[in-house]
N, C-alpha and C positions, 0 to 999 in steps of 0.2 A: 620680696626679700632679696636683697644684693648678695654672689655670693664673698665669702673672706679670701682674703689677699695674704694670709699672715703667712709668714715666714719664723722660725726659729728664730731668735735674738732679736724681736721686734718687741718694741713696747709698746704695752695696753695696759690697760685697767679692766680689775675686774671686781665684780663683788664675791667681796670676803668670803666663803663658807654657806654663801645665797643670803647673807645678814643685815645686807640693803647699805652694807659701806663699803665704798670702792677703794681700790690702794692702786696704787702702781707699781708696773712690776713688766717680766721680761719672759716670752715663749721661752719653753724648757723643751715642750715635745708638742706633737700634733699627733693625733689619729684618732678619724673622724669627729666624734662631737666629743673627744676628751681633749682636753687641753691642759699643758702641764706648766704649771708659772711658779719662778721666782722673784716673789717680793720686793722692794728696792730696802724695805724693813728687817731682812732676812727668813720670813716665812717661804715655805714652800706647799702649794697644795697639788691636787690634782681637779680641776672643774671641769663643767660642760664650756661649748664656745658660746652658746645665748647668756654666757656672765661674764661675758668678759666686752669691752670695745675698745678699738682703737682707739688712740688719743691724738 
């Protein structure tokens, strides 16, 4: 496993809610394996990082 490079205001895609559909969208926050994104659709969630990838 590689570890993430992310940064705040970086773009990834992640799946939805764990719902098997990716969107794209933008780091909000980091810490540890929470990840905070907004949607480019306007959602907002809070995920793990193994749902999300780089794009």
């Amino acid at each position: 496993m590689r570890p993430y490079n992310w940064v705040i205001g970086m773009k990834v895609e992640c799946n939805y809610k764990g719902a098997g559909d990716w969107y794209a969208g933008k780091i909000t926050s980091l810490g540890g394996e929470k990840i905070g994104i907004a949607y480019d659709d306007g959602d907002k969630e809070t995920t793990r990082t193994g749902r999300c990838r780089s794009r």
